[in-house]
N, C-alpha and C positions, 0 to 999 in steps of 0.2 A: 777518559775515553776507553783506555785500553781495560780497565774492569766491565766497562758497558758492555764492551764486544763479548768480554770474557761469559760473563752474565746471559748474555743474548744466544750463545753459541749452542750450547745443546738443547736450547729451542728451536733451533733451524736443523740441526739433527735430526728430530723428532720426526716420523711420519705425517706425510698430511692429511689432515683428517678426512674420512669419507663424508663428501659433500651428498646427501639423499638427491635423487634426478626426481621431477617431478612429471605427473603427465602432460603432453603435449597435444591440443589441439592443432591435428590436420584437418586433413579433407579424404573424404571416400572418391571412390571411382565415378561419382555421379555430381563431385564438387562439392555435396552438402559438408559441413564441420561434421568432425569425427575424434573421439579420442582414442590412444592407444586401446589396442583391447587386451583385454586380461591383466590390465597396469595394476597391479597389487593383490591381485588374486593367486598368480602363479609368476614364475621365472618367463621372461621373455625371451628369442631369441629372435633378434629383427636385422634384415638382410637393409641396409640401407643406400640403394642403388643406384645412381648417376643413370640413366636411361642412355647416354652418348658411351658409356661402358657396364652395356647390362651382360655381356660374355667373360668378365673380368672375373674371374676364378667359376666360371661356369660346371667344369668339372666335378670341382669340390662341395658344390651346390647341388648338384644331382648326388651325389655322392651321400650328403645329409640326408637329402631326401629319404634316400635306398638307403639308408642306416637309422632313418626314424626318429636320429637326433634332435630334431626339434619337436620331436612327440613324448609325450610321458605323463603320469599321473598329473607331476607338477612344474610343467614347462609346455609352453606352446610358444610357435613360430609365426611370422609373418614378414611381409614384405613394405618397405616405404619407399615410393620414387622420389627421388631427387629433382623436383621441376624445375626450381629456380636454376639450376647450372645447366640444362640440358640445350642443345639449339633444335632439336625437334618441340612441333608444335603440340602443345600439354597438351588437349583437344586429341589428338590421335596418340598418343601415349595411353593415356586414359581408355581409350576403346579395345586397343590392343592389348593391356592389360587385362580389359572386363572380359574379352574372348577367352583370356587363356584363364581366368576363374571361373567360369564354368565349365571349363572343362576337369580344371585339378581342385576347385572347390578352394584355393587359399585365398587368407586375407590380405589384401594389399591396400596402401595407403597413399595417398600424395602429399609430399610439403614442398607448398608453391613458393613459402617464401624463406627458405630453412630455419625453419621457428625449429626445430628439433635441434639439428646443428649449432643453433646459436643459444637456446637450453640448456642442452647439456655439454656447453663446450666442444665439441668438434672440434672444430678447427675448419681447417680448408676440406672439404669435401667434393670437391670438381675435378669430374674422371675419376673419381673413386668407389672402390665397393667397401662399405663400411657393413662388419659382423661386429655385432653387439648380442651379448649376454646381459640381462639387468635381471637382478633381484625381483620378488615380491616385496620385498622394504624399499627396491629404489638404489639398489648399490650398484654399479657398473662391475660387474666380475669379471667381464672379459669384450676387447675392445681390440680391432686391426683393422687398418686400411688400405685398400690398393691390392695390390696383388699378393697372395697368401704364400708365403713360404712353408718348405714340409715343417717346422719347428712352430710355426705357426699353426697348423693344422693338428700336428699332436697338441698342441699348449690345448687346442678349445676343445677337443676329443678327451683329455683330460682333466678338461673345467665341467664340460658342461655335463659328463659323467656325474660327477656329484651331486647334480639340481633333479636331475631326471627325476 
């Protein structure tokens, strides 16, 4: 037994391997299905929002914005609400979002039932503002939940530099 362990151990060492994320079928603002956009064309960077805390790094959100970070040759940004966790009625969620895309022109998305979440591993996503970085191959490069620490906010100002 104790060669098995032996044998076995710097395989548990090893990094684990990167699992490719695949695209997920939502819903647009009007409920029709919808897939991620831009999923393998360019770098993603998707705000993925509990609507019960759409103010939860608010700041640093505007802050992208005005810094253009989710713009560039080869990255673009968007938004997905989190319906399944929310206690407001999806139905007005949905409207309120369609108003404020027409006015700022972004893309936003719904997962009513956390198909994304439970896709690509999340985890618990209720009350949470999830900032994801994925690949054009489908790698998650950068991933936080909940409220953003400064260490956190340099980490993705320093990830997501290199995809621009």
């Amino acid at each position: 037994m104790l060669c098995a362990l032996i044998a076995i151990g710097p395989l548990a060492a090893q990094e684990p391997q990167t699992t490719k994320l695949e695209n997920v079928e939502l819903r647009d603002l009007r409920n029709q299905p919808a897939m991620l956009p831009w999923y393998g064309e360019k770098h993603i960077l998707i705000f993925y929002v509990d609507p019960d805390r759409h103010k939860q790094n608010d700041q640093f959100t505007v802050e992208i914005e005005e810094n253009h970070a989710a713009q560039g040759e080869n990255i673009e940004g968007f938004g997905v609400l989190n319906l399944k966790d929310t206690m407001l009625p999806n139905a007005i969620v949905r409207t309120i979002a369609r108003k404020r895309t027409e006015k700022n022109n972004a893309t936003i998305l719904a997962d009513t039932d956390r198909s994304l979440a439970k896709a690509w591993g999340l985890g618990d996503c209720n009350n949470q503002f999830v900032l994801m970085l994925v690949s054009r191959d489908g790698e998650m490069l950068f991933l936080r939940k909940g409220e953003l620490t400064q260490e956190d906010k340099d980490e993705f100002y320093r990830v997501v530099t290199r995809y621009r």
